[in-house]
DOPAMAR-506878 format. One record per residue (C-alpha): x, y, z. Coordinates in steps of 0.25 Angstrom, whole numbers. Layout:
BEGIN
     X     Y     Z
     X     Y     Z
...
//
This chain:
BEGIN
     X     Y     Z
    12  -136    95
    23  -139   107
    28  -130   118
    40  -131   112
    36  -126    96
    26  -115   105
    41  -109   111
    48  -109    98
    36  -101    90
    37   -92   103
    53   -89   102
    50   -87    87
    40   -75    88
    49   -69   100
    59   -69    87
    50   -63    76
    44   -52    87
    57   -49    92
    64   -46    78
    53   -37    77
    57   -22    79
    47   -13    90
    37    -9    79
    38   -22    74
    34   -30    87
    23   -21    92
    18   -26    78
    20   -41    82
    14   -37    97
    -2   -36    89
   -11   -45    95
   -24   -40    91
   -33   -30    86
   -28   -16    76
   -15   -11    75
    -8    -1    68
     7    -2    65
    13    12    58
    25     8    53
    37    16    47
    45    11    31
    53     0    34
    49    -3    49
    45   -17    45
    31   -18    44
    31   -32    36
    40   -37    45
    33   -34    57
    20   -39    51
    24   -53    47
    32   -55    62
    18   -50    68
    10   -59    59
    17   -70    64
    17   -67    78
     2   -65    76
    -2   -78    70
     7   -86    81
     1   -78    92
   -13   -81    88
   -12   -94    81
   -17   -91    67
   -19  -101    57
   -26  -102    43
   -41   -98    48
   -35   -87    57
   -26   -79    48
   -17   -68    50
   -20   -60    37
   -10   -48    32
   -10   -39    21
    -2   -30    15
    -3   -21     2
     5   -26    -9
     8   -42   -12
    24   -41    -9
    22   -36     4
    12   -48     6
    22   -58     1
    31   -52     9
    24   -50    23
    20   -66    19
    33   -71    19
    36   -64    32
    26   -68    40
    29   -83    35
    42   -82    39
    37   -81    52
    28   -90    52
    37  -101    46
    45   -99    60
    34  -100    69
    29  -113    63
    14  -106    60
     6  -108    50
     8  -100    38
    -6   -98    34
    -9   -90    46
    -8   -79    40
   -10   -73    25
    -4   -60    20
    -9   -52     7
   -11   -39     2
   -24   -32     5
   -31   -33    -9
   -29   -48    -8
   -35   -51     5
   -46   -41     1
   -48   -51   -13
   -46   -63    -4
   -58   -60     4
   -68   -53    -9
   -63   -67   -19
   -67   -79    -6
   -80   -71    -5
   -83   -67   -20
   -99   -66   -16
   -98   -56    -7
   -85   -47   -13
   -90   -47   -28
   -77   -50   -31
   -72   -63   -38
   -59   -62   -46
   -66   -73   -56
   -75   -61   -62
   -66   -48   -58
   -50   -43   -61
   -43   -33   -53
   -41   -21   -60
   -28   -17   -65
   -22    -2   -65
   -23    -2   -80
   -35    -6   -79
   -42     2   -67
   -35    16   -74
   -43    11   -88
   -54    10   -79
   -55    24   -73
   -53    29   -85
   -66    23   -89
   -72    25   -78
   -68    42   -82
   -74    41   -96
   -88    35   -89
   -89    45   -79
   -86    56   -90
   -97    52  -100
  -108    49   -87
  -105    64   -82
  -103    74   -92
  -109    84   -86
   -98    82   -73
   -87    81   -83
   -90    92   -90
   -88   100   -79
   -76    94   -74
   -70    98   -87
   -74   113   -85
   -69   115   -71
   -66   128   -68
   -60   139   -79
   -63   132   -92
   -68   140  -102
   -72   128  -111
   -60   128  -121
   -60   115  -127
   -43   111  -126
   -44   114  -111
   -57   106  -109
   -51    95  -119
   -39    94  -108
   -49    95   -95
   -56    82  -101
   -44    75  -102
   -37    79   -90
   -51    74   -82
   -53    62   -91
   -37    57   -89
   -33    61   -75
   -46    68   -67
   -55    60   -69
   -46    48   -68
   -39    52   -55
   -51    54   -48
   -59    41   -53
   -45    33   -47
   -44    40   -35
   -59    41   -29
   -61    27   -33
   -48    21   -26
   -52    30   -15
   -66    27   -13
   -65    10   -14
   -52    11    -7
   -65    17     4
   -74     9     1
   -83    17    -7
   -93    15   -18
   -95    25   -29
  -108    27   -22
  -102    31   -10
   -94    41   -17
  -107    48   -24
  -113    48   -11
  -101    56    -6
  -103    64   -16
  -117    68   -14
  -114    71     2
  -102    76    -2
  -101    92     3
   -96    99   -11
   -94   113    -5
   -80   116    -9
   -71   128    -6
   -69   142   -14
   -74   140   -29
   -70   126   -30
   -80   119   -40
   -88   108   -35
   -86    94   -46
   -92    83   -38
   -80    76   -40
   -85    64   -28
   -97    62   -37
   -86    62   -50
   -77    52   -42
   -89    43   -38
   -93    41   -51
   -80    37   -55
   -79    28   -47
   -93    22   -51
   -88    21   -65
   -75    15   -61
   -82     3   -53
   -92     1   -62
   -81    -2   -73
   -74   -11   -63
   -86   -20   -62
   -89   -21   -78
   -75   -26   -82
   -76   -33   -68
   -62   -28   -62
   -59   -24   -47
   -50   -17   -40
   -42   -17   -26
   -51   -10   -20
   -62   -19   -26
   -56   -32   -18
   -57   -24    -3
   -71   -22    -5
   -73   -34    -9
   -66   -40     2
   -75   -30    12
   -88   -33     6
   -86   -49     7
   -82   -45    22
   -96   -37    23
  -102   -50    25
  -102   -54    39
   -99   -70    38
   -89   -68    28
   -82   -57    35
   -82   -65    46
   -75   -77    39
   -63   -68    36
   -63   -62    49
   -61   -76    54
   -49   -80    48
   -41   -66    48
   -35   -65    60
   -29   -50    61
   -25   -41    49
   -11   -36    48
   -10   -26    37
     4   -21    31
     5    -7    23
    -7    -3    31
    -5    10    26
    -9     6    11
   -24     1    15
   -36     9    11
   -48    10    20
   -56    -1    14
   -43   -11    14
   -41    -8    29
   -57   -10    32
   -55   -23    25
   -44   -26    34
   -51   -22    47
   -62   -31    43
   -54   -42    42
   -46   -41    55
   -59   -41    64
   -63   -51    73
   -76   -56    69
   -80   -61    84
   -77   -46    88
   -80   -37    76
   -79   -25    85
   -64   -28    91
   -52   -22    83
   -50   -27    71
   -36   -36    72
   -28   -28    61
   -15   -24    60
   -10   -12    50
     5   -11    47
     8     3    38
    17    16    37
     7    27    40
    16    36    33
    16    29    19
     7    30     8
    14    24    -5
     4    16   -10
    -6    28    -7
    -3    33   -23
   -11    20   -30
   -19    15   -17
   -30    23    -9
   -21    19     4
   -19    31    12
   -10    30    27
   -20    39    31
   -29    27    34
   -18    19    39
   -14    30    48
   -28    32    55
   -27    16    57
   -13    20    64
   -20    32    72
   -32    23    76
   -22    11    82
   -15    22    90
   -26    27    96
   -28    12   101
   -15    11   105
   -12     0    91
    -2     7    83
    10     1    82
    22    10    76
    36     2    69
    44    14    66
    58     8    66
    63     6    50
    73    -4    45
    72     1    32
    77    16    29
    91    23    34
    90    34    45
    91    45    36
    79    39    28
    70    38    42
    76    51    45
    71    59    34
    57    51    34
    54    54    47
    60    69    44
    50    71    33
    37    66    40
    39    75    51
    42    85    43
    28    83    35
    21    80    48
    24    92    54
    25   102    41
    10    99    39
    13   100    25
     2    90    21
    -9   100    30
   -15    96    43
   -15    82    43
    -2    75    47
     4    65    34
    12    56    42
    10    47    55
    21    53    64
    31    40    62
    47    41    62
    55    31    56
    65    25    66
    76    13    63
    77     1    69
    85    -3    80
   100    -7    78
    95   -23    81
    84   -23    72
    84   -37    64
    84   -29    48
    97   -28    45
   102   -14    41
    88    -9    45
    93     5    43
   105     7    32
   114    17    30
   110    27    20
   115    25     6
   122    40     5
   113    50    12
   101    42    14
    92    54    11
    94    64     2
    85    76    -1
    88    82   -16
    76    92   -24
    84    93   -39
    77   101   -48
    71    91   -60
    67    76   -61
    81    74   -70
    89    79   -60
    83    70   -49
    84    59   -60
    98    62   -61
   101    62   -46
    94    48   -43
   102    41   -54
   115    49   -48
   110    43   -33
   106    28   -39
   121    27   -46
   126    31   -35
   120    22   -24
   120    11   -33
   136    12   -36
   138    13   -19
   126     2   -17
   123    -6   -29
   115   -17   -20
   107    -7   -15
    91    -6   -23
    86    10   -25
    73    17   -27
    68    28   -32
    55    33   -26
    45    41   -35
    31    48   -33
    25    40   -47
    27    28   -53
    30    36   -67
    40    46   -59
    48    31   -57
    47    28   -72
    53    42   -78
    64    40   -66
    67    26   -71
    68    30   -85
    78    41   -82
    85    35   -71
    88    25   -84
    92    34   -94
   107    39   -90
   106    50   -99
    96    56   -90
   102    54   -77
   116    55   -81
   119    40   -75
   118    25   -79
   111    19   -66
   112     3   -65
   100    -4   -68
    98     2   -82
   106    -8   -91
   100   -23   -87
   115   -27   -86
   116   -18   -75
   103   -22   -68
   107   -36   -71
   122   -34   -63
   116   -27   -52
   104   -36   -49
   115   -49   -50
   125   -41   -42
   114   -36   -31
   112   -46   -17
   100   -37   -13
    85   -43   -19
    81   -27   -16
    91   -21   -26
    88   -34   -36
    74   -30   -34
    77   -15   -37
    89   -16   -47
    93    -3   -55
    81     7   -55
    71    -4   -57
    67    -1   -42
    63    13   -48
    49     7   -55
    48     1   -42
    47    11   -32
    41    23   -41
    26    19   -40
    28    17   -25
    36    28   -20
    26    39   -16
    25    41    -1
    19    52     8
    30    49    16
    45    49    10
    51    36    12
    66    32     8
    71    18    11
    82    10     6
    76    -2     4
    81   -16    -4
    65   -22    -7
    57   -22   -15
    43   -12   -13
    32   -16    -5
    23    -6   -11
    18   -13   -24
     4    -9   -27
    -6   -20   -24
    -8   -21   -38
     5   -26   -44
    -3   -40   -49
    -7   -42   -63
   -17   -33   -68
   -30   -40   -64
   -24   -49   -54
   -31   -47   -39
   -19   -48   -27
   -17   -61   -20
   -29   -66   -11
   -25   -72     1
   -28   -85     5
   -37   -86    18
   -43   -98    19
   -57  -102    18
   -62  -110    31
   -70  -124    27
   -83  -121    23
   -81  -108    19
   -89  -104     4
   -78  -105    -6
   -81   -93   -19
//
């Protein structure tokens, strides 16, 4: 390389680090070892990421044997952070295979599937389990655990106050069968492999297990109950030979228990940056710690990066990811003098920032969730007059927030619709969305919102030669994206936050679920190359 091609690559870095905003940069300033960065909606985690990426592999010279590696939580996000860091990449004339970006789950089956003899996982003999499939599954895992215990069941059914009337022991039965039993299988075996723990853990818990409990609250074992759930559950998964998410991280940790192989991956993965950080489990941050380590200096700081909004937990409702584990990460770097905070968002008007950061200091201090504080002590700022996003912060669109109770669901139908007409008459480029706590709250809104005889108004979007018209006549790929109340199947299974977010946005979610693929179709693995010689599957 000449002096000359050295300067340029210098005057273009200075670019990229000096388009960045403050929280932005003291991202890009990483040069080693762990660090946290709390970010706030809309501060421009992604963006900071791929310029920091970049600036990383210039500055240390990675290449294809010393990769950069970056995950995220869902494959758009991946594809999008990709594209970024390319970008950047393309103007500094580095290599583009210095880095690779995927979602967690992919990484993890990248690792089991090169080393299938030490995973047990090889996606020639095993499918990934699909939503239908793994509800059908606990439901059989139920049945099983019923006729193996009846003696248990028995006196589940009889609680307390049952006098042994057959009707009301016929409803207790199916109430357990259909939504007890079922509810707890899903929840302790999520929990419990999201932690890392066998069914045997989980009986031995229960055996050591204190079971004195308050007043005359009856004692039901229910640790033993949910244990053997789970024993039942895995023991299906491995006779139709089907695995799930969680599946592939272990897998990928016990292929790294082997010293020479962890080794190997240790080798070529330079550092870890993590985006969504706040949407990791216990076990898919060990993974990442392990992978980030030095193999020459086990004992030094791992070097890892974690990218997150400690105050978001939307994925929490499907996941077992909780920003309680992302916070201690937080409250550990700080104590180190490794947090970095990006509060400045170019996404939401000033009222929206207002009344966010309003409300969770009003929770904070309210103690209204008990002892414990719910929210890490971050207010939402707005960027600085100069900052390169244009419009960063808009104008509201009438009041920008509005707080209104009415007394039924009709009426609140009724109100939308009234609101949506109206902003889309004044703003017909503009896209909406309509944020639920459930999925099937989003589906009997749609179906009202398109019945004008229940909300008293024919909204746009409900006749295809309106939705038609409006995509042809929209500039804006968001609004095309969300055209009509389309964008209301959207947003519903995502919506439920612990803290209230409102955003005018005009893209498309980030927040798909990892496992919008085909049914039986593992995520993308990524492609680190194998070095000469090494043991092919």
């Amino acid at each position: 390389m000449t002096v000359a091609a050295q300067l340029d690559r210098e005057v273009i870095l200075q670019e990229i680090y000096a388009s960045l905003r403050l929280g932005q940069q003291a991202l890009a300033d990483w040069s080693g070892g762990r660090l946290a960065v709390s970010a706030v909606p809309g501060s421009g985690k992604s963006t900071g990421m791929a310029a920091a990426a970049a600036i990383a592999i210039a500055r240390h010279q990675l290449h294809i044997n010393r990769q950069l590696v970056l995950v995220t939580f869902t494959r758009s996000a991946a594809a999008n952070l990709k594209a970024k860091v390319r970008g950047h990449l393309r103007r500094l004339g580095l290599p583009q295979t210095s880095f690779t970006v995927s979602t967690l789950h992919g990484l993890a089956l990248t690792i089991a599937t090169r080393n299938p003899e030490l995973s047990n996982l090889s996606l020639e003999t095993l499918t990934l389990v699909s939503p239908a499939q793994n509800n059908r599954l606990i439901r059989a895992c139920v049945e099983q655990w019923i006729v193996a215990n009846p003696v248990l069941y028995q006196r589940l059914i009889e609680g307390r106050q049952f006098d042994g009337e057959e009707t009301e022991g016929l409803r207790r039965q199916s109430v357990l069968r259909t939504e007890v039993l079922p509810s707890l299988a899903h929840t302790v075996i999520r929990e419990a492999k999201s932690s890392g723990l066998l069914p045997g853990d989980l009986y031995t818990l229960a055996q050591h297990l204190d079971h004195a409990l308050p007043g005359d609250i009856e004692n039901y074992d229910v640790l033993t109950i949910a244990a053997g759930l789970y024993e039942r559950y895995q023991g299906l998964l491995q006779q139709r030979g089907w695995i799930d998410y969680d599946d592939m991280i272990l897998a990928a940790l016990r292929t790294l228990a082997e010293p020479e192989t962890q080794r190997f991956w240790q080798s070529r993965v330079f550092a870890v940056f993590e985006d969504e950080a706040q949407d990791s489990s216990p076990l898919q941050t060990q993974l990442l710690t392990r992978l980030a380590a030095d193999p020459d200096h086990p004992a030094a700081a791992p070097n890892l990066v974690r990218v997150g909004d400690p105050n978001q937990a939307i994925n929490s409702t499907f996941t077992p990811a909780d920003p309680v584990f992302f916070n201690q990460f937080c409250e550990a770097c700080r104590r180190q003098n490794r947090l970095v905070t990006m509060d400045q968002a170019g996404r939401s008007t000033a009222v929206i920032m207002q009344a966010a950061n309003r409300m969770l200091s009003w929770v904070n201090q309210a103690r209204v969730a008990g002892p414990e504080t719910p929210f890490r002590d971050q207010a939402i700022h707005p960027v600085e007059a100069d900052d390169p996003q244009p419009n960063a912060n808009p104008e509201p669109l009438g009041a920008g927030v509005e707080i209104l109770s009415p007394p039924t669901i009709a009426e609140s139908v009724q109100l939308i619709a009234q609101r949506v007409g109206n902003l889309y008459a004044d703003h017909p480029n503009t896209s909406f969305a309509i944020l639920v706590r459930e999925g099937r709250q989003g589906q009997y809104l749609g179906r009202l919102l398109r019945d004008p005889d229940q909300v008293g108004i024919d909204l746009p979007g409900d006749r295809p030669a309106d939705l038609r018209r409006w995509r042809a006549g929209s500039p804006n790929p968001g609004a095309r994206r969300n055209a009509g109340l389309n964008a209301l199947h959207r947003a519903a299974p995502l919506s439920r936050s612990v803290k209230s977010r409102f955003a005018r946005t005009g893209g498309s979610s980030k927040n798909s679920h990892p496992g919008s693929q085909r049914p039986g179709q593992p995520p993308r693995a990524v492609s680190l190359p194998r070095p000469p010689g090494y043991p092919s599957r």
